[in-house]
Residue, then its C-alpha position, 0 to 999 in steps of 0.5 A: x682569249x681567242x685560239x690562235x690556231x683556230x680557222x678565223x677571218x681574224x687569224x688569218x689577217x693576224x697571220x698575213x701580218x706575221x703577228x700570228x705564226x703560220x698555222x701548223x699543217x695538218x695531215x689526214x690519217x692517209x697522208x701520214x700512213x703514206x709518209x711512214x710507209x715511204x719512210x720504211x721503204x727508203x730506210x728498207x733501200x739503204x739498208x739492202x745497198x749496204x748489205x749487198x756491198x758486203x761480203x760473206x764474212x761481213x755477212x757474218x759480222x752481222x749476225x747478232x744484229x740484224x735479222x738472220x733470215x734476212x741475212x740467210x738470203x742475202x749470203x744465199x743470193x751471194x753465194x750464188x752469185x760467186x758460183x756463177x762467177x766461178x764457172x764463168x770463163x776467166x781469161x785474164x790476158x790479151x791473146x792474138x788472133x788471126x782471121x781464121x779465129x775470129x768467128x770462133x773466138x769472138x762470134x762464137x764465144x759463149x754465152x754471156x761473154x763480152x768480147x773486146x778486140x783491137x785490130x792494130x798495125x805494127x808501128x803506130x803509136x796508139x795502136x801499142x798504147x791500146x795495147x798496153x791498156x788492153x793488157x792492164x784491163x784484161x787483168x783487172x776484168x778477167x770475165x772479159x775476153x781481150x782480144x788483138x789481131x793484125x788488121x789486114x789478117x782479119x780484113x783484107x784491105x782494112x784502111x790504115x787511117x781507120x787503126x786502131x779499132x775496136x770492136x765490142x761483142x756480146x754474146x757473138x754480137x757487135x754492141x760497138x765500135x770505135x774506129x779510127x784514132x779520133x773516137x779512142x781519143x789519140x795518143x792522149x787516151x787514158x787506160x780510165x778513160x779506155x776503161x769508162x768507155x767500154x764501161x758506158x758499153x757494158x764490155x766491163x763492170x767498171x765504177x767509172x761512171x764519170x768521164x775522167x777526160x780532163x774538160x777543155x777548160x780545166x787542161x786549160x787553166x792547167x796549161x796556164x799554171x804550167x807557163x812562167x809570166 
């Protein structure tokens, strides 16, 4: 009886017709070495993402499981990591400043230091909800500096339209601005959606890494569903 694995004009009509199942694929020694390789590198990947979502203490759960110099250098790169965090600035609240602190504050704070800062007015309705994110945030990032000030102390002559505004600095340089009550969404703006855009910033480490801005079409269902018919 014929092999109906072997490379024949015969098999190969066979298998065209499906009488023959397709023949197996073959791989040169290389390809599989690659493939192996490629295998390891990516059980290797996951492997470090689960380990770096670990704290010291979950370090040491693993101990009698996984490789200890492994682990030995990742609670040493931890704990350097909390190190430099802690000998970084905490702030942990919005302060007010006036034009006379601005350089120092915010064009001179440091290095390695993020700085948000709000220029407001007094009785506009999105200015206070800024205002209120602003305070929550800068309690749950507290490496970042939040900063407010009244406009006209820090501008002469700032346009009224233009508020609220905010200016994002890193290292004494401006990396952004959102001027005016259209580019921070009016007074719908969440304090996620606030939070994702000094995100796509860098100002804080969020994991909001979606814009939880409800799609026009989504408010519009919702809207649908809130009406009687």
């Amino acid at each position: 009886m014929q092999n109906p694995n072997e490379d024949t004009e015969w098999n190969d009509v066979l298998r065209a017709k499906g009488i023959l199942p397709p023949k197996e694929t073959e791989f040169s020694e290389e390809q599989i070495v690659n493939m192996i390789e490629e295998s390891i590198q990516q059980k290797q990947a996951e492997k470090d993402k689960q380990l770096s979502e670990l704290d010291l203490d979950g370090l040491d759960e693993l101990e009698d499981s996984e490789d200890e110099a492994v682990l030995e250098e990742y609670r040493r790169k931890r704990i350097a990591e909390l190190k430099r965090l802690s000998e970084k600035p905490r702030f942990g609240e919005v302060r007010e400043v006036s034009g006379q602190d601005y350089v120092q504050e915010v064009n001179k704070a440091g290095d390695g230091i993020w700085v948000v800062i709000h220029l407001y007015k007094q009785g506009i309705q999105q200015c206070a909800l800024v205002n209120q994110h602003m305070k929550q945030l800068s309690q749950q990032y507290p490496y970042t500096k939040f900063l407010k000030a009244i406009a006209q102390t820090c501008i002469p002559n700032f346009p009224e339209k233009n508020l609220p505004s905010i200016f994002v600095y890193f290292e004494g340089d401006m990396k952004k601005q959102f001027v005016g009550p259209h580019e921070l969404r009016g007074t719908s703006l969440t304090c996620e959606e606030f939070e994702y855009l000094l995100g796509q910033v860098g100002a804080v480490d969020t994991k909001i890494k979606e814009d939880p801005r409800p799609k026009i079409k989504d408010k519009l269902f919702t809207d649908l569903g809130n009406n009687d018919w």
